[in-house]
MIVEX-588543 format. One line per 10 residues: for each residue z, y, x negated of C-alpha. Coordinates in Angstrom, 2 decimals, decimal comma. Each point is the difference from the previous one (the first is absolute). Layout:
! MIVEX-588543
Z Y X  ...
//
This chain:
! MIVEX-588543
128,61 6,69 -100,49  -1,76 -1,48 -2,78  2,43 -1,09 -3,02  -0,99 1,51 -3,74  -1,78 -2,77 -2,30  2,66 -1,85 -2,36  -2,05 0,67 -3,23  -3,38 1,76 0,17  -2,17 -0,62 -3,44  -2,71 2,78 0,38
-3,57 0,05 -2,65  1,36 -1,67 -2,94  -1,66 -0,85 -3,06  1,68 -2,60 -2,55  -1,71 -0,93 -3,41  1,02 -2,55 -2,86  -1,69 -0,19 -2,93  -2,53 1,88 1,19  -1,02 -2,03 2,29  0,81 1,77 3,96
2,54 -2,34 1,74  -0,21 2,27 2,95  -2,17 2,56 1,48  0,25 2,53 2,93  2,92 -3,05 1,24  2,02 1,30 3,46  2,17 -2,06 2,23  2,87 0,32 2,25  3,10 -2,18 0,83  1,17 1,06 3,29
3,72 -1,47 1,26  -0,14 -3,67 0,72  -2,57 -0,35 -1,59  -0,24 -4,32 -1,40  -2,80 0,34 -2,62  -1,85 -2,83 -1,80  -1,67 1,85 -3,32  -2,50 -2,56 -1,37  -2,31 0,11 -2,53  -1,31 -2,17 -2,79
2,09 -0,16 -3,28  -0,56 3,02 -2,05  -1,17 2,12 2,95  3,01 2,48 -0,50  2,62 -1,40 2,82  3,06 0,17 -2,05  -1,36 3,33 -1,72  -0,94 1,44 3,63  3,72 -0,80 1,11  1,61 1,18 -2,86
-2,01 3,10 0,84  1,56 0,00 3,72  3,35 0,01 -1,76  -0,35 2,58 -2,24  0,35 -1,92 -3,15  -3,74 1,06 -1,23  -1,44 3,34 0,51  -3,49 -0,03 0,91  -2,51 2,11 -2,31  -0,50 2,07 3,20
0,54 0,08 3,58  3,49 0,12 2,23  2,56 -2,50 0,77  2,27 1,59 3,04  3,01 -1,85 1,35  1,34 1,47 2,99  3,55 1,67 -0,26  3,11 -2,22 -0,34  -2,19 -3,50 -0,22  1,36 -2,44 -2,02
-2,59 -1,62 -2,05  0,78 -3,70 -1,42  -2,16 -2,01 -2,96  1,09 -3,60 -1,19  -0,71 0,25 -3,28  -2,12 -2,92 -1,98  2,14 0,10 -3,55  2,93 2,21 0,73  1,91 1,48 -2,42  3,39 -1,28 -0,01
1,65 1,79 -3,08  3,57 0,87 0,35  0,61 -2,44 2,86  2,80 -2,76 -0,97  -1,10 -2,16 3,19  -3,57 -0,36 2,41  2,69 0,90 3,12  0,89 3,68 -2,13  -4,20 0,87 -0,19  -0,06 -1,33 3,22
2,72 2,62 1,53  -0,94 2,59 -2,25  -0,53 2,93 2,08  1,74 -0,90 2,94  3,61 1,65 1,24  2,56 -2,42 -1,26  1,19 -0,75 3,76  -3,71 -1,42 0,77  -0,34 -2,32 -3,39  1,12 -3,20 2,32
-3,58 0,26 1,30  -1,12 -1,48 -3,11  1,55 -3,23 0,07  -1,40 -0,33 3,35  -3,22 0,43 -1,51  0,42 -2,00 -2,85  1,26 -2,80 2,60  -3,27 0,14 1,39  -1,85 0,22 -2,89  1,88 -2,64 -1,58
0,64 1,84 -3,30  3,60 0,28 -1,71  1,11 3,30 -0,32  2,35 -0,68 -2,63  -3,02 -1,32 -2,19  -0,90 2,02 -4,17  -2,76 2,12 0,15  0,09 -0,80 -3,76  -0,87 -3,42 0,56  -1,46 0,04 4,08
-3,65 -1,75 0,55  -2,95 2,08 0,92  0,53 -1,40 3,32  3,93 0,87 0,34  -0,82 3,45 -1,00  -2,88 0,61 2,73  3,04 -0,92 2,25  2,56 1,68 -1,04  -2,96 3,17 0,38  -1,15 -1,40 3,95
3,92 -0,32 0,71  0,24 3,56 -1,26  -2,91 1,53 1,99  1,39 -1,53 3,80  3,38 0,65 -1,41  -1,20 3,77 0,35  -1,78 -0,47 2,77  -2,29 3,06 0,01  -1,89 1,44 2,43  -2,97 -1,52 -1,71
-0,65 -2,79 -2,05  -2,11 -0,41 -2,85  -0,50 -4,05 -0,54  -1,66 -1,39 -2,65  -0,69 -3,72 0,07  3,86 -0,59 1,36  -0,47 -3,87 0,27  -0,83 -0,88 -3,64  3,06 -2,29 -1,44  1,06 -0,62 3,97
0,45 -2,91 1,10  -0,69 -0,94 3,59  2,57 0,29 1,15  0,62 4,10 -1,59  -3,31 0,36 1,40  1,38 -0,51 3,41  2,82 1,94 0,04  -1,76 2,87 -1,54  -2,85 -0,31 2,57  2,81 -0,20 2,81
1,45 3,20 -1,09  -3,38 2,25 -0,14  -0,50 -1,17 3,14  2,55 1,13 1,01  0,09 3,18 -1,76  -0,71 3,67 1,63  -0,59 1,40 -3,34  -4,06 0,06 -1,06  -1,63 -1,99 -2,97  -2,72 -0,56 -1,79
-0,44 -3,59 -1,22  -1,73 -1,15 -2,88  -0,08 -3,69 -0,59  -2,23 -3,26 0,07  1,80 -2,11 2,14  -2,36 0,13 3,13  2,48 -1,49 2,56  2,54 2,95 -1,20  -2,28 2,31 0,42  -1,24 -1,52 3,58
3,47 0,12 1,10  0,98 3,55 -0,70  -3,07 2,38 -0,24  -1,62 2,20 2,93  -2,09 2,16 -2,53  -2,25 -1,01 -2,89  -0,81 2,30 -2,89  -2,95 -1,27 -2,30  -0,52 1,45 -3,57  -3,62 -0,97 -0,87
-1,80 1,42 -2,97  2,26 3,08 0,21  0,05 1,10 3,45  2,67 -0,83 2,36  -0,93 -1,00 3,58  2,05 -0,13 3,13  0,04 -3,11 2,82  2,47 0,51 3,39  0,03 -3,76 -0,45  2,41 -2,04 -1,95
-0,94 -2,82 -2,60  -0,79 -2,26 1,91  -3,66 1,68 1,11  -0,14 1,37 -3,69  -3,37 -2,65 -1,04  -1,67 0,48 3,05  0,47 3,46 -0,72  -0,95 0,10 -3,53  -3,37 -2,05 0,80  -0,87 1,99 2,24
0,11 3,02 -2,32  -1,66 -1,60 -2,63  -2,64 -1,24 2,68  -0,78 3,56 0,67  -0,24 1,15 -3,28  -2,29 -2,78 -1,00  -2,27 1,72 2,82  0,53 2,90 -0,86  -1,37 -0,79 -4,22  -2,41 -1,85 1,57
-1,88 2,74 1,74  0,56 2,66 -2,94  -1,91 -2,48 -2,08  -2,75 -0,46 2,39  0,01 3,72 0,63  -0,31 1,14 -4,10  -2,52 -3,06 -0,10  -2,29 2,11 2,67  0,42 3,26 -1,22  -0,23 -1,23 -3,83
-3,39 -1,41 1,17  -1,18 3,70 1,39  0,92 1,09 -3,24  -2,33 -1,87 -1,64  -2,52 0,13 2,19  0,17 3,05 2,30  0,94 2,96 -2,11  -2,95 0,92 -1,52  -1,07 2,38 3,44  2,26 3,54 1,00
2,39 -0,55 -3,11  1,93 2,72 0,67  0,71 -0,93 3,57  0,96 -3,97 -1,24  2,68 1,03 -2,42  2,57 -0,39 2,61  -0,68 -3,34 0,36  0,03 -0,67 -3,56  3,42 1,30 -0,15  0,95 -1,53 2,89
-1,31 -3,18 -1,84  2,58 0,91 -3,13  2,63 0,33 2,48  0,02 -3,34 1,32  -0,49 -1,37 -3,09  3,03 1,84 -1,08  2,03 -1,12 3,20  -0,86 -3,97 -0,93  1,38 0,76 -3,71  3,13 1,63 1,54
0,86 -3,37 2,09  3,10 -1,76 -1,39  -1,53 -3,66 -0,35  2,59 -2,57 1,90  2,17 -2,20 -2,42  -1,13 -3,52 -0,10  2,86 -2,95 0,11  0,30 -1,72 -2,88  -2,08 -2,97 -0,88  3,09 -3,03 0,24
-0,75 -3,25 0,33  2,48 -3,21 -1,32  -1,78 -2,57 -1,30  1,45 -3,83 0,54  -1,36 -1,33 -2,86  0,57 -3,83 -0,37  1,00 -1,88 2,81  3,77 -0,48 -0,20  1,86 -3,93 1,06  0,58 -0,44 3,93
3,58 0,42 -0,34  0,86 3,28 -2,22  3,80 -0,10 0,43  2,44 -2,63 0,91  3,77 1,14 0,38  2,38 -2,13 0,85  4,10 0,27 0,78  0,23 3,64 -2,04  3,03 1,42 -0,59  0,29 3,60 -1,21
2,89 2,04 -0,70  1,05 3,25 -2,11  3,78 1,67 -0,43  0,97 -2,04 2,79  -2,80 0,92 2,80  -1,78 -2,51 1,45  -3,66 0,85 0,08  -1,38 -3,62 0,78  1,97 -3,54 0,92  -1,85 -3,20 0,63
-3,36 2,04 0,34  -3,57 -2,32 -0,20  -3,43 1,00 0,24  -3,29 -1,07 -0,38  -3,27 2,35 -0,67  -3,22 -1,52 0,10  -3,35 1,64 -1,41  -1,04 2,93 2,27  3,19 1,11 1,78  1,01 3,31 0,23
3,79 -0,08 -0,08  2,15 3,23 0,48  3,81 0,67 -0,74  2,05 1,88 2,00  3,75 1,57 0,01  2,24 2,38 -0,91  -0,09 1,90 -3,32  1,95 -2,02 -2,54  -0,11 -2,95 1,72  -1,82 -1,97 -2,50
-3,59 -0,01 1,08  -1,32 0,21 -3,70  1,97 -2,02 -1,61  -0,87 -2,74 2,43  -3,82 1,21 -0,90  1,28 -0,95 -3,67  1,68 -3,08 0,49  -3,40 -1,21 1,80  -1,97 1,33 -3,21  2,32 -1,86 -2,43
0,91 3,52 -1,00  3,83 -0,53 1,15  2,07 -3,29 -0,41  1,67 -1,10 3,05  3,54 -1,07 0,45  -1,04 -2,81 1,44  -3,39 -2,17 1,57  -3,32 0,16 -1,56  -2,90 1,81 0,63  -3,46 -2,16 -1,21
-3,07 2,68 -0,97  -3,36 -1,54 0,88  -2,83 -0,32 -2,29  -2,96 2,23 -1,45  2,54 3,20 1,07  -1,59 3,30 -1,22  2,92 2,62 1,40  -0,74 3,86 0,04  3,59 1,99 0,53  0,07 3,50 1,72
3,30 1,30 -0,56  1,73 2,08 2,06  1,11 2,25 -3,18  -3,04 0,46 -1,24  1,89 -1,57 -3,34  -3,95 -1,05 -1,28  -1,07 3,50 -0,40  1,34 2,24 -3,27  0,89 3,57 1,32  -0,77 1,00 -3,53
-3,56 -1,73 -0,39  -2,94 1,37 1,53  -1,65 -1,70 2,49  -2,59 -0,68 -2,12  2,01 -1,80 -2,63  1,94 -1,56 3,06  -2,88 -1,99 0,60  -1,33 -0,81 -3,50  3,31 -1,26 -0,72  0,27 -2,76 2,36
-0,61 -3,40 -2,10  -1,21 -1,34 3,42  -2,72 2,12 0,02  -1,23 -1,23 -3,58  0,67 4,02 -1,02  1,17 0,56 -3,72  2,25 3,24 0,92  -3,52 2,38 -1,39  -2,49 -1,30 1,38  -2,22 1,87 2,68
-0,76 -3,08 2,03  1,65 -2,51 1,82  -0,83 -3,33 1,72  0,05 0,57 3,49  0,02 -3,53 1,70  -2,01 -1,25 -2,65  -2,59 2,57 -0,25  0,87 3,29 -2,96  -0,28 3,47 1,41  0,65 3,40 -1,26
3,84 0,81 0,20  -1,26 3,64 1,55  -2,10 -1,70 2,73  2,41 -2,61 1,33  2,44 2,72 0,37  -2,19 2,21 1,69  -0,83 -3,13 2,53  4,26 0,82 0,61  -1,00 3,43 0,78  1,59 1,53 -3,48
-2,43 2,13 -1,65  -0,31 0,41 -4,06  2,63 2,58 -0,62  2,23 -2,29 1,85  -0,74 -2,81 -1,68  0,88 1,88 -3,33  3,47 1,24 1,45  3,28 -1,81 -0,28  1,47 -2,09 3,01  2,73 2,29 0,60
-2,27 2,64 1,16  -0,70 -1,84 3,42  1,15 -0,49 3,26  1,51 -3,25 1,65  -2,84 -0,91 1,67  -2,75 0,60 -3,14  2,56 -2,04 -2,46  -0,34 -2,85 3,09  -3,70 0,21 -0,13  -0,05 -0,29 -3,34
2,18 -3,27 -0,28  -2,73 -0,90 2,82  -2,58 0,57 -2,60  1,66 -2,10 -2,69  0,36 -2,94 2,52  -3,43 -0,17 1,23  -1,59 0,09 -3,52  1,58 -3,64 -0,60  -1,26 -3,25 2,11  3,74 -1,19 1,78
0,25 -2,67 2,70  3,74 0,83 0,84  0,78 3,66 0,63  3,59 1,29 0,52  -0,12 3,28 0,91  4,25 1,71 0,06  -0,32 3,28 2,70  -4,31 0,99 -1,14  0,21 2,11 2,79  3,02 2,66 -1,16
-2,32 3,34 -0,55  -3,35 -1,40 1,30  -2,11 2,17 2,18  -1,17 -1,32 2,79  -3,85 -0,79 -0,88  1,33 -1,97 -3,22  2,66 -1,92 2,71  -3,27 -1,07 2,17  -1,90 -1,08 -3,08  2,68 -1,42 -1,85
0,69 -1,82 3,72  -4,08 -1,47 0,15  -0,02 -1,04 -3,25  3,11 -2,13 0,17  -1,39 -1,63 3,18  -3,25 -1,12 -2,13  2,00 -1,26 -2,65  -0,30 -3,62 -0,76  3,16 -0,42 -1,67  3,65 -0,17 0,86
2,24 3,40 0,72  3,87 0,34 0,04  1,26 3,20 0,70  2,89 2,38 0,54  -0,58 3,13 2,16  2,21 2,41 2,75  -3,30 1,09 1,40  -0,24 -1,38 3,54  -3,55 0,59 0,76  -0,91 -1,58 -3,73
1,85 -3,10 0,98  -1,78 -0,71 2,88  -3,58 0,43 -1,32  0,23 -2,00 -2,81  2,83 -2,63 0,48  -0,47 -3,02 1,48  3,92 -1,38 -0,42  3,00 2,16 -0,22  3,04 -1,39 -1,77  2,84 2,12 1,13
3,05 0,22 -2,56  3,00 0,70 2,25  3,08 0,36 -2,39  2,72 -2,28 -1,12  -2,81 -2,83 -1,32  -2,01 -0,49 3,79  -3,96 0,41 -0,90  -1,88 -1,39 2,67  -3,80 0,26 1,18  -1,97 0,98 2,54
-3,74 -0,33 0,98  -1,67 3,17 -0,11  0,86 3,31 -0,86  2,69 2,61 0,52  -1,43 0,63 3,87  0,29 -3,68 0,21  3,62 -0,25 -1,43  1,60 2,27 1,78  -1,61 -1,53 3,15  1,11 -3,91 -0,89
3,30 1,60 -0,76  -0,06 1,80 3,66  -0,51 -2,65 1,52  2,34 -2,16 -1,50  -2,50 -2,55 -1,08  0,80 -2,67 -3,02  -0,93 1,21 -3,38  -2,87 -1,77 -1,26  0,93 -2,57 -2,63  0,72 1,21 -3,41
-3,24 -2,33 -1,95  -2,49 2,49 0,71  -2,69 -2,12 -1,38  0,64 -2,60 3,32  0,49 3,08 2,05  -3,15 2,01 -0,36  -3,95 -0,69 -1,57  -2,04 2,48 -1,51  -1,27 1,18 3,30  3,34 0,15 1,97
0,30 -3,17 2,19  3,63 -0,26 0,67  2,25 -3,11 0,52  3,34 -1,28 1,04  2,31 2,39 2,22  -2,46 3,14 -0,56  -3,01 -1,58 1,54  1,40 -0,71 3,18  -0,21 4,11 0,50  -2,79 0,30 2,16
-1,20 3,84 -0,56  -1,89 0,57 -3,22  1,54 2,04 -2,57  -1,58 3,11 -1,96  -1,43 -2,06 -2,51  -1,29 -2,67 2,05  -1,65 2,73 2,44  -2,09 1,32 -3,10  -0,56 -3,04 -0,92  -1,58 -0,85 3,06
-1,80 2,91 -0,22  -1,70 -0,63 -3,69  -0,70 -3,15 0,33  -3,50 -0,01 1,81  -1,08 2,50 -2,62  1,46 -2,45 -2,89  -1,97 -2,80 2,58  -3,25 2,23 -0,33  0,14 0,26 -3,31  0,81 -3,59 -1,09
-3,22 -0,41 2,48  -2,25 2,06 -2,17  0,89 -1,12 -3,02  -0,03 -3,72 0,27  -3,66 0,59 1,73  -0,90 2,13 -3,37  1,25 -3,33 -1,97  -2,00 -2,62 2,25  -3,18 2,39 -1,14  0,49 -0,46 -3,38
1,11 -3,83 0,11  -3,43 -0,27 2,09  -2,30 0,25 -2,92  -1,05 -3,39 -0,87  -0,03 0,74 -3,78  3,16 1,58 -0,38  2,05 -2,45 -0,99  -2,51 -1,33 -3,17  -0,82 3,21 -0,93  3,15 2,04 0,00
2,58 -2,52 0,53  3,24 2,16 -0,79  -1,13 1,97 2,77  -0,28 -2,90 2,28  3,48 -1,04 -0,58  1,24 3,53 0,13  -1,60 0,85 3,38  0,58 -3,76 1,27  3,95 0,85 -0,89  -0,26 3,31 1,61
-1,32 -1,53 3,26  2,36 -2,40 0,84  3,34 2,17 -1,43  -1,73 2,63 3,15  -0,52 -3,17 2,93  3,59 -0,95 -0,88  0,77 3,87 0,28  -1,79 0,55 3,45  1,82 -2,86 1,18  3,19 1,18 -0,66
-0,44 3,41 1,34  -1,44 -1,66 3,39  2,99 -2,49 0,40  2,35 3,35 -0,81  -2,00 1,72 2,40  0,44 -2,31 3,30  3,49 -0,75 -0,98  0,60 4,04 0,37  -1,99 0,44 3,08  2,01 -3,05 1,25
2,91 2,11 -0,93  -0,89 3,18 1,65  -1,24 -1,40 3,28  3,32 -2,49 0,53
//
C-alpha cells in the first residue's frame, strides 16, 4: 500500500511587492525522499522552503502535512534570545533525557556548545541552528545551504550522516559534490514555476538544457507562426471579412501568448581584468613562523608563488588559513621568517565577510564610494576598468535592477551581497586576486561563470574555499594546513589531494614556484605519478583549442606585418603587431611542449 506524501503544497500563489513570487506552485515530498531544490539566486528557494515549513503563508493555495509528521527547517539567522549558551538553543525543544544528542552533533559539526549567542559568529550560529535541526531529527528536513561556514571536514560528517539517514530532505545548497552525493530528486524553481526531475543533481544541466532547448523551439515556431498569419493580415483580409475574424483573433492570441512568456534571466556579464603584467615571482616566503594564544598555525613554513598560479588553502575552520593569506599580503607580521612581495602587485581582496560592503549604504552608493573606482561617494558613474559607465547599468550587468540598486545592502540575500562584492572587484584592473570562501551563497550558474572566468585570468589567484568541486576546477596546487603548524602542498586540486594522500605519496615540496608553472607541469616526488590528475586531464583537453587559436591569430599578425609599407607609414603599429607576433610563437610553443609532455603522461 502506497504511503501518504510527507508535505503536499497544492495551487499556491506567493507575491512580494507586488511582484508574484509564485503562481498555481504544487509539489509533493513523499518519505525518503533526498531532494536537491536549485534555482538561481533570487528565484524564491529559501522563500519556497520557508513556505514548506509553514513559516510564510501563501496569498492562496494549501499546504497539507500529513498527520503526526514532524517537519524540520535550519534556520538562516535564528533567533537566539533568551538562550545563555548555542548548546541551550540547540536542545531547546527536546525532552531533557535526549539533550546529549546535541553534543554529538556539535562534535560533528565542530561547534562549542558552551559558546555566547551574544557574541557567536554568523557562522557559529548557523551551527548551533544545523546541530539543532538533526538534533530533532524530524521526519523531514528542511535544509537550507547547511555547508556555508563548514569546513571540510563538517562537510563530511554531515554528508555521512544524511546518508545515512531514513528521514527525507530537501537540500538547498551550492556545493555541487554535496549535492551529487546525497540527492535522488531535483526540484527546479525557474521564473516561478517549480519543476520535478526523478534524477538527482548530478543529471540536473543536462536536464535544464534540455528544457531550455525545447522551449527555444517552441518561441521559435510561435514567432514564425504570428509572422505568417500577421502577413495574411495584411494582405488577405480584405475578402469574406466576417468569416476571417477568427483568424484575426487567433492572430491577437498568439501575440498575447509571446507577451505572456517569462523571458529567461541572463548571467551576469563578469569578467576580471589582469591589467599590467605583474613580476615572475609574486610571493617569496621563507622559514614563517606563526602563532596566536599559544596555537601553532604555521612553523618553519616556505613558499614560493610565481605569476599565474592558482594556489588554494585548505583545513579545518580556525586553523589559520587567512591569516596565512595575510602574512603573504604583508597584512599580518610574522613571528618569525620573511615573506618578499614581488613587483608591479595590483591585489583585489574578496572577503569572506563581506566586510567591503556597508549594510546601511545602498548599493548604489556602495559602488560610488569605492576610491578605487575614481567614484566621489555622489556621483552616478564609475570607472569600470578604465572605461565610466552608468552606476544603474553596471549593476544591472550583476543582474540587480534599479529599485535594487536604490535599496540598502541589508535588504539582500547571501548570494546577491556576493555578487555584488563580485561587481566591485571586476570594475578595478588587479593582477593578484585573493578570493576568502566567493562561493558561500552562489548559485550554481554564477559558480560556473565565476569558475571560466578565473581560468582566463592572466593574473595570480590565492584562495580559501570548503567547496570540493570549486577546488578542483580552478586550483592548480593545494596547500593543505593540517594543525599544530604542518602546511604542506600538493599538485592539483582537492580530487588530487586526497588521492596523493591515499596513496601515500610524498608531498610535493613546499616552494610552489619550483613545483608547478603556469600550465601545471609538475616536478620532484609528484611527477613521478604516472596518471594525470583533474587538472592536467582538462588541461589536456584545452589545449588544442588554446593551439588553434594561437594558430589563427599569429596568421592574422603575419597579414598585417606583410604589407610592405607598414612599417614607414604607421610604424607604432608595426612594432605593436611585430610585439604581438612573437609574444603568440613563444605562446604556441609553450602550449605544444605542455601538450606532448601530457600526452607523454597519459599514454606511460
Amino acid at each position: 500500500m502506497a504511503r501518504a506524501p510527507l508535505l503536499q503544497l497544492s495551487e499556491i500563489a506567493l507575491t512580494f511587492g507586488g511582484d508574484p513570487v509564485f503562481e498555481d506552485l504544487s509539489l509533493v515530498v513523499q518519505p525518503g525522499d533526498r531532494v536537491a531544490l536549485v534555482g538561481r539566486n533570487g528565484s524564491g528557494k529559501s522563500t519556497l522552503m520557508k513556505v514548506m515549513a509553514g513559516l510564510v503563508e501563501a496569498d492562496s493555495g494549501a499546504r497539507t502535512a500529513a498527520p503526526g509528521v514532524s517537519v524540520g527547517y535550519m534556520e538562516q539567522d535564528p533567533t537566539m534570545e533568551g538562550f545563555d549558551t548555542l548548546g541551550a538553543y540547540a536542545a531547546s525543544g527536546l525532552p531533557e533525557e535526549e539533550a546529549y544528542r546535541v553534543d554529538m552533533v556539535a562534535e560533528g559539526l565542530k561547534f562549542d556548545p558552551m559558546g555566547d549567542p551574544k557574541t557567536a559568529s554568523g557562522g557559529e550560529r548557523r551551527r548551533a541552528a544545523l546541530a539543532k535541526l538533526m538534533a530533532e531529527a524530524p521526519e523531514l528536513m528542511l535544509l537550507d545551504e547547511p555547508t556555508n561556514h563548514l569546513d571540510i571536514e563538517a562537510i563530511a560528517w554531515l554528508e555521512a550522516e544524511l546518508k545515512t539517514t531514513r528521514a527525507a530532505f530537501v537540500l538547498i545548497s551550492h556545493d555541487r559534490a554535496f549535492l551529487r552525493a546525497l540527492t535522488r530528486a531535483t526540484l527546479w524553481i525557474d521564473r516561478g514555476q517549480v519543476r520535478r526531475a526523478e534524477q538527482g543533481f548530478d543529471g540536473f544541466e543536462e536536464w535544464r538544457d534540455k528544457l531550455w532547448e525545447e522551449e527555444d523551439q517552441q518561441r521559435h515556431k510561435l514567432n514564425r507562426k504570428i509572422k505568417a498569419e500577421a502577413r495574411w493580415a495584411v494582405e488577405g483580409i480584405s475578402a469574406r471579412r466576417k468569416r476571417n475574424q477568427g483568424r484575426v483573433r487567433a492572430l491577437a492570441d498568439l501575440r498575447a501568448e509571446k507577451a505572456g512568456q517569462i523571458k529567461r534571466q541572463g548571467t551576469a556579464a563578469m569578467a576580471f581584468d589582469g591589467g599590467s603584467t605583474s613580476g615572475k615571482k609574486v610571493v617569496e616566503a621563507t622559514g614563517l613562523v606563526k602563532a596566536y594564544d599559544g596555537k601553532q598555525i604555521v612553523k618553519g613554513f616556505d613558499l614560493t608563488i610565481n605569476r599565474g598560479d592558482r594556489i588554494a588553502f585548505v583545513g579545518p575552520n580556525g586553523v589559520g588559513k587567512t591569516t596565512v593569506l595575510k602574512m603573504l599580503l604583508g597584512q599580518v607580521e610574522p613571528d618569525e621568517g620573511v615573506v618578499k612581495l614581488g613587483t608591479n602587485l595590483d591585489i583585489a581582496v574578496f572577503d569572506q565577510a563581506r566586510a567591503q560592503l556597508d549594510p546601511n549604504m545602498t548599493l548604489w552608493e556602495n559602488l560610488a564610494s569605492d576610491p578605487v573606482l575614481g567614484a566621489s561617494g555622489k556621483s552616478d558613474q564609475v570607472m569600470v576598468r578604465g572605461t565610466p559607465k552608468h552606476v544603474v547599468g553596471y549593476l544591472k550587468e550583476f543582474l540587480f535592477d534599479e529599485a535594487q540598486a536604490r535599496a540598502p545592502v541589508r535588504s539582500l540575500s547571501g548570494g546577491e551581497k556576493a555578487r555584488l562584492l563580485l561587481a566591485r572587484l571586476m570594475a578595478r584592473e588587479s593582477n593578484v586576486l585573493v578570493l576568502d570562501e566567493p562561493t558561500n551563497d552562489l548559485d550554481i550558474e554564477t559558480l560556473d561563470l565565476l569558475q571560466d572566468i578565473l581560468g582566463d585570468y592572466d593574473g595570480t589567484v590565492m584562495l580559501v574555499s570548503h567547496d570540493r568541486d570549486f577546488l578542483d576546477r580552478v586550483a592548480t596546487t593545494t596547500i593543505a594546513m593540517e594543525g599544530n603548524g604542518q602546511a604542506v602542498a600538493y599538485a592539483g586540486g582537492w580530487s588530487d589531494y586526497q588521492q596523493q594522500r591515499a596513496d601515500d605519496l610524498p608531498a610535493a615540496p613546499k616552494s610552489v614556484g619550483k613545483q608547478l608553472s603556469k600550465g601545471g607541469k609538475q616536478a620532484g616526488s609528484v611527477a613521478r605519478k604516472t596518471t594525470l590528475s583533474f587538472t592536467e586531464k582538462h588541461r589536456l583537453e584545452e589545449l588544442p583549442g588554446v593551439m588553434e587559436k594561437l594558430t589563427a591569430e599569429i596568421g592574422k599578425l603575419e597579414e598585417v606585418l606583410s604589407d610592405p609599407e607598414l612599417f614607414t607609414k604607421q610604424p607604432a603599429k608595426f612594432q605593436k603587431a611585430s610585439d604581438a607576433l612573437v609574444e603568440r610563437q613563444i605562446a604556441l610553443s609553450d602550449a605544444e611542449e605542455e601538450w606532448l609532455a601530457l600526452e607523454e603522461k597519459a599514454a606511460s
